[in-house]
C-alpha positions as CSV (number, residue, x, y, z in Angstrom):
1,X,6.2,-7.7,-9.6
2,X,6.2,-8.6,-6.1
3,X,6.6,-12.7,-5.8
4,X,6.4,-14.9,-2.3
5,X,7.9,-18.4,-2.5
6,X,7.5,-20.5,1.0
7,X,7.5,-17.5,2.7
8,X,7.4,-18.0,7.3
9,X,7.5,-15.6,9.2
10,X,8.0,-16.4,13.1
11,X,7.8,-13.5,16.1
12,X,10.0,-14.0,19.0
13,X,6.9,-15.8,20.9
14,X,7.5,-18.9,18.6
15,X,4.2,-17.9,16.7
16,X,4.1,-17.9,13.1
17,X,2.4,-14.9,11.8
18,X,2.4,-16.5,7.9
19,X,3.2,-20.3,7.1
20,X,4.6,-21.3,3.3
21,X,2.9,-18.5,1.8
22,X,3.3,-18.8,-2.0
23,X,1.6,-16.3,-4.5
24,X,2.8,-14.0,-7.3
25,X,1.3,-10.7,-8.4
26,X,2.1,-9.2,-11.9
27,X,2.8,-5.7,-12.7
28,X,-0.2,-3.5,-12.7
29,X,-2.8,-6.2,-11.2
30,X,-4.9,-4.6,-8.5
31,X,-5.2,-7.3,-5.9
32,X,-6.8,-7.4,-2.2
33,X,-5.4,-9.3,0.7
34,X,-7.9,-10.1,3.3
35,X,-8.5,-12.4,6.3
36,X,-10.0,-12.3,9.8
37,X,-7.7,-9.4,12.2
38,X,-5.0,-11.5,13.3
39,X,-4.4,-13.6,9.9
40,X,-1.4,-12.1,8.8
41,X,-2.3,-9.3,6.4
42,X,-0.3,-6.6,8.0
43,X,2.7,-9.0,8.4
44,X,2.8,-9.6,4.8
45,X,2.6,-6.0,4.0
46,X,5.4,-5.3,6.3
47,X,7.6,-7.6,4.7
48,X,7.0,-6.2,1.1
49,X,9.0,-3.6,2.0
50,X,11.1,-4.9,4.5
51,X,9.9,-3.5,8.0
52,X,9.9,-7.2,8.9
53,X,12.0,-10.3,6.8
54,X,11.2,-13.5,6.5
55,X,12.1,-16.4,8.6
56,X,12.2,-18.9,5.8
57,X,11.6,-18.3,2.2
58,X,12.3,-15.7,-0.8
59,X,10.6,-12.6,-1.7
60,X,11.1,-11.0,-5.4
61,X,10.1,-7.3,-5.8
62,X,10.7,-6.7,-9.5
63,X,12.5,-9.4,-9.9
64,X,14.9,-8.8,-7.1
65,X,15.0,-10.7,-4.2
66,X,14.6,-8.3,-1.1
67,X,16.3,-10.8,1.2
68,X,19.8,-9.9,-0.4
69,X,19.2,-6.0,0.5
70,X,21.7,-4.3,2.5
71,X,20.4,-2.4,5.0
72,X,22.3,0.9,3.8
73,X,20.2,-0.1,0.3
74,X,16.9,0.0,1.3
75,X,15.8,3.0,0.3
76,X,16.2,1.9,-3.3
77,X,13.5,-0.4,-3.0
78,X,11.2,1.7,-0.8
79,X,11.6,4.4,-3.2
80,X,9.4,2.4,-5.2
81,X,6.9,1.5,-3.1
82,X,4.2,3.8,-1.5
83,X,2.6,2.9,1.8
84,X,-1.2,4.0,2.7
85,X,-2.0,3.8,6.7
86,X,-5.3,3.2,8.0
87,X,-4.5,5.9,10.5
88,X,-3.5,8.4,8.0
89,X,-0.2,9.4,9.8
90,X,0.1,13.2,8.8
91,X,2.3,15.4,10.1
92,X,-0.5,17.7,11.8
93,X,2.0,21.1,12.3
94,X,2.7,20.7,8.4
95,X,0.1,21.4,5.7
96,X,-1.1,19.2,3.0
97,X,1.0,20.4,0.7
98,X,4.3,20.2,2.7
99,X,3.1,16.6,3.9
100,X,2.7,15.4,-0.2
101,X,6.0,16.7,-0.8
102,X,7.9,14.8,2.1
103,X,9.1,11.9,0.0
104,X,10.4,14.1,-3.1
105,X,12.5,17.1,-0.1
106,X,14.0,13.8,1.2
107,X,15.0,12.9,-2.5
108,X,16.9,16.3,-2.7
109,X,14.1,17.1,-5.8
110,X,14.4,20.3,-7.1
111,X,11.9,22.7,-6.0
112,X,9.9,23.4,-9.2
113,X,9.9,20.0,-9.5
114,X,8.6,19.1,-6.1
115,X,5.9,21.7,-7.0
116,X,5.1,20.0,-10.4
117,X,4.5,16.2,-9.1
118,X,3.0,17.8,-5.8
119,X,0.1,19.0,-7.6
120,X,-0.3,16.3,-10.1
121,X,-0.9,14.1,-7.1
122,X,-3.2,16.7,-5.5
123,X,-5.4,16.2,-8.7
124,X,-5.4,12.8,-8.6
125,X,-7.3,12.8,-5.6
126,X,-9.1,15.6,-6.4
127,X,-7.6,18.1,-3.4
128,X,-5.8,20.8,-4.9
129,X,-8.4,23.4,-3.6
130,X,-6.9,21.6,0.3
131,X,-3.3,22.1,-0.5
132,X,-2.3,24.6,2.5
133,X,-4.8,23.6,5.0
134,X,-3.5,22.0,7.9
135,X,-4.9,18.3,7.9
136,X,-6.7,18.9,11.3
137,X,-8.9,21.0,9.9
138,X,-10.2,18.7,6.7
139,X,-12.6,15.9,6.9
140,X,-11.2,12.3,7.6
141,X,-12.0,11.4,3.4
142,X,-9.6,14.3,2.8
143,X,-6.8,13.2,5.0
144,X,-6.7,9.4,3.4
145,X,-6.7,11.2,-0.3
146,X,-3.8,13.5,1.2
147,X,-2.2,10.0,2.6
148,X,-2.8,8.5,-0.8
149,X,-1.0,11.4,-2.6
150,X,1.8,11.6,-0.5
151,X,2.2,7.7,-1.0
152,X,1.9,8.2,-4.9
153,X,4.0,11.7,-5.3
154,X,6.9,10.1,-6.0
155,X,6.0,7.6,-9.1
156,X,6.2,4.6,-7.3
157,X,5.8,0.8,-8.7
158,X,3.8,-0.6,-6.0
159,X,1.0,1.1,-3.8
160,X,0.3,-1.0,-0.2
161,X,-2.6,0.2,1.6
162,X,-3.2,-1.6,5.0
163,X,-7.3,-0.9,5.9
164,X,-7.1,2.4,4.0
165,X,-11.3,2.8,4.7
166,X,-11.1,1.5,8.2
167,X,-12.2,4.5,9.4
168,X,-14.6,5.8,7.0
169,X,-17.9,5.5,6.2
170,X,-19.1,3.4,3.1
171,X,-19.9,6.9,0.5
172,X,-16.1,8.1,1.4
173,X,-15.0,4.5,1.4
174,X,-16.3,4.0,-2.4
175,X,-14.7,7.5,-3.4
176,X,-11.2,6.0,-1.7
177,X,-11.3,3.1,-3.6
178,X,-12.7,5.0,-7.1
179,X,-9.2,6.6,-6.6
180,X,-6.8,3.5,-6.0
181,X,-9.0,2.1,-9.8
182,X,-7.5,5.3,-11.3
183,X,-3.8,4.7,-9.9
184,X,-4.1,1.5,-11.1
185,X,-5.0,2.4,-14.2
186,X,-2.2,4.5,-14.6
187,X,0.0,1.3,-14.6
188,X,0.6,0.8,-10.9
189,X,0.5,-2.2,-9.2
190,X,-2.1,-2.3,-6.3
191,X,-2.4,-4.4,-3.2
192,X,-4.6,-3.7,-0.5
193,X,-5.0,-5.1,2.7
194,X,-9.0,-4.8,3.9
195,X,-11.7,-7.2,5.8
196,X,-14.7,-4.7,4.2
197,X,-16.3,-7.7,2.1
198,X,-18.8,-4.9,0.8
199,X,-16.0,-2.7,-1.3
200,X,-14.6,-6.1,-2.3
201,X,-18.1,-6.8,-4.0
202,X,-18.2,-3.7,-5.3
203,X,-14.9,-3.7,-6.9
204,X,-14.4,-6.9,-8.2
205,X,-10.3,-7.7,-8.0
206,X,-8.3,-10.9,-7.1
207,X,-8.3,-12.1,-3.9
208,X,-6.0,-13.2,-1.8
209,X,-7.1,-14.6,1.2
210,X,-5.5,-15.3,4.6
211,X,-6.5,-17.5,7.5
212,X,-4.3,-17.9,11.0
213,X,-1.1,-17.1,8.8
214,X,-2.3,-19.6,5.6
215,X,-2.9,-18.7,2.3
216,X,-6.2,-20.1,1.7
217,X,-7.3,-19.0,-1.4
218,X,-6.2,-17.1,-4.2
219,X,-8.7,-15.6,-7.0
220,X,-6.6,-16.0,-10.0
221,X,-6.2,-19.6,-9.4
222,X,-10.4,-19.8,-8.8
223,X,-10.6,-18.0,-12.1
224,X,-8.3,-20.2,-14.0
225,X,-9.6,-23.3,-12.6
């Protein structure tokens, strides 16, 4: 499902952000990606669906390598992907509702069927008593579930969540990640990005772990070994 061969990736400064990074991740694994602030993480997000490319090396998203993607076709592979922020970004004048169903109004969905998949995403994460509050006035749990719904409205393949608990406390941290296990169990492929050692202990996963732009170690090949 999403496959990194060699992969560099060098800033204007000259620095490389990731050095021959090499891993592959198969449909529906949940997987976290984690390193010191500054390893790389949100660099390797970013060029999963193609905010940044690669300097040198291939990247395969369902078996297609992003590289070869015109820029006029990039919504076809972001339609596919849903994104979860650390720092939420809702639309604050909109309410949660209108904010889940961005993705499927820019899709040209019809209506009824912008309500349907609205509010099977609002159950999901357990916030269709929330739907037309306005996210200012919900609790900072509430507003990742709302990011999370928004990012899973529209059936995607993948889910990437850069620090999706970096701003919550450990109780609404466990309830955040409870609700990425039930995405994933739905068939979704899972990859998130976090430092919190404690949630990765509590949810045992593969690891895939970064250091000053390396790929150090990688928990499917600690298991199989």
């Amino acid at each position: 499902m999403i496959e990194f061969y060699h992969v560099d990736k060098r800033y204007v400064s000259d620095q490389l952000a990731l050095t021959d990074v090499s891993f592959s991740i198969e449909k529906g694994e949940f997987v976290f990606l984690t390193g010191a602030s500054g390893a790389g993480k949100t660099t390797l997000l970013k060029l999963i669906f193609k905010e940044e490319v690669p300097t040198r090396g291939q990247i395969l998203i369902d078996s297609q390598n992003i590289n070869l993607i015109q820029s006029k076709l990039l919504y076809q592979l972001r339609r596919n992907i849903g994104i979860v922020f650390q720092d939420f970004r809702l639309l604050q004048n909109r309410t949660v509702y209108e904010n889940i169903s961005i993705p499927l109004a820019v899709r040209g969905e019809k209506k009824s069927t912008i309500e349907k998949m609205v509010m099977n995403a609002l159950s999901l994460v357990g916030l269709t008593h929330r739907k037309n509050y306005i996210p200012m006035h919900i609790s900072g749990g509430e507003q990742q579930r709302v990011a999370i719904a928004r990012a899973i409205v529209a059936s995607p393949k993948i889910i990437l969540a850069d620090e999706p608990t970096g701003n919550l406390d450990t109780e609404l941290s466990i309830e955040i990640f409870k609700i990425f296990e039930r995405i994933n169990a739905n068939g979704i492929t899972v990859l998130i990005a976090t430092h919190n050692t404690y949630m990765m202990e509590m949810f045992p996963k593969r690891i895939l772990k970064l250091d000053k732009g390396k790929l150090i170690s990688d928990g499917k090949k600690e298991r199989a070994a």
